[in-house]
N, C-alpha and C positions, 0 to 999 in steps of 0.2 A: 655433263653427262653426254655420252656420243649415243648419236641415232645408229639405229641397226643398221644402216647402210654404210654409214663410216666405219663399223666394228669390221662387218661384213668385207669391206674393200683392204682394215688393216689387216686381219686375214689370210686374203687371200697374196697380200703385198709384204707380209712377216718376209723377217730374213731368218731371225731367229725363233728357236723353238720356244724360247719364254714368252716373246711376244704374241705371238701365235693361241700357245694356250690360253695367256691372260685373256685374248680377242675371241676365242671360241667359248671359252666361261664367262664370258659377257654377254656374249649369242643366247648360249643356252638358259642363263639364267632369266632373261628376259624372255624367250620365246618358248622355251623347253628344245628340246634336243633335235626333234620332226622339224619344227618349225625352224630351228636355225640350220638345219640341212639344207632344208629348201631356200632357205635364201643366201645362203653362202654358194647354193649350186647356181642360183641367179648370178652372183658376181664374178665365179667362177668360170662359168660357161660348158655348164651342165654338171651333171652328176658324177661323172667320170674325173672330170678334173675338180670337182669337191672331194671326192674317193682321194685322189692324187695329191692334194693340197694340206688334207688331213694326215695322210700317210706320211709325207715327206717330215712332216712335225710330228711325228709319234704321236699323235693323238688318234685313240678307240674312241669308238662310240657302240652304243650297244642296239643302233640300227640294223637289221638284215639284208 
């Protein structure tokens, strides 16, 4: 099983959008949805490029 920090880093380092999802539905399922925000904004390097990292993968969230 990978630690949220591994999910969180493949993530943010996906190339592809399959991998991505899988790595954000591994976040979410673990942390719920708030919680793997914030930590993917930690690996990310803030909010803005978790916004960005998410987007570029067509992955929504139902964050405001």
């Amino acid at each position: 099983m990978f630690s949220s920090g591994t999910t969180a880093t493949t993530l943010v380092r996906a190339r592809s959008a399959r991998h991505a999802r899988d790595a954000w539905s591994r976040l979410v399922d673990e942390k719920g949805e708030r919680r793997a925000f914030a930590e993917l904004a930690s690996y990310a390097g803030g909010s803005d490029a978790a916004v960005h990292t998410l987007s570029r993968h067509g992955i929504e969230t139902d964050l405001d």
